[in-house]
C-alpha positions in Angstrom: 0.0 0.0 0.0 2.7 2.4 0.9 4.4 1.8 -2.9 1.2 2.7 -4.1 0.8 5.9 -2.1 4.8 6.6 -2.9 4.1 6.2 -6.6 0.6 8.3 -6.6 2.4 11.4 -4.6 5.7 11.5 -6.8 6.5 14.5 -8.1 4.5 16.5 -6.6 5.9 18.0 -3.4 3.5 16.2 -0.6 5.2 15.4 3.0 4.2 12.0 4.3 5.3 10.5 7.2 4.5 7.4 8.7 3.4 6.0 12.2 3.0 2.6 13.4 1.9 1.4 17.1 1.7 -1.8 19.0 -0.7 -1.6 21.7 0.2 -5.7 22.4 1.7 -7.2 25.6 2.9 -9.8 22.9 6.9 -9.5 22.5 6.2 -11.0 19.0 3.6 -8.8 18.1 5.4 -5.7 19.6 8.9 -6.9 17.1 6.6 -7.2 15.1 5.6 -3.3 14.7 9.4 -2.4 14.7 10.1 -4.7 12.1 7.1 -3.3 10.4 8.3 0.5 10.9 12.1 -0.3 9.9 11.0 -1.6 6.3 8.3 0.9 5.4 11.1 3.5 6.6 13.2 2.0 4.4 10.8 2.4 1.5 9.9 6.2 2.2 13.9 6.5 2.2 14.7 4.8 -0.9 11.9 6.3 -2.6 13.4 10.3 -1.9 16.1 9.2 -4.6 18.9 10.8 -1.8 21.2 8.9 -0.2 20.7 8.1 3.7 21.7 6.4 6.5 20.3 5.9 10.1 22.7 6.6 13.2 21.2 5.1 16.8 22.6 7.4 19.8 22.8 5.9 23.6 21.4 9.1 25.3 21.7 9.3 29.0 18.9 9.0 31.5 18.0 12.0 33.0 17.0 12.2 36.8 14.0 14.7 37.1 15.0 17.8 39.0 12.9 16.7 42.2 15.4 13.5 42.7 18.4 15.7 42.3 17.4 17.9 44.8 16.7 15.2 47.1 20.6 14.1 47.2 
């Protein structure tokens, strides 16, 4: 459906993003939706004809403000 939507829109200037959600308990089901999200990003990607690449950061867990004052 998304090749479809790609193809239909090309060439004519129209932002698209895409969302997908697990509401599941299941771990499959829930790998499932990332696994889901990491090919149709792939395919919004490829489609912008530019190269790209996808960097994952570690970002550091912040303590709220109310815990640090509590030290």
């Amino acid at each position: 459906m998304l090749q479809a939507i790609l193809t239909g829109i090309r060439g004519t200037n129209v932002q698209l993003g895409i969302n997908v959600e697990s509401l599941s308990i299941f771990r499959e089901e829930i790998d499932a939706a990332h696994s889901l999200f990491s090919k149709l990003q792939g395919m919004l990607l490829n489609d912008s004809g530019q190269p790209w690449a996808i960097k994952w950061y570690n970002i550091p867990k912040m303590v709220p403000n109310r815990e640090r004052a509590n030290r």
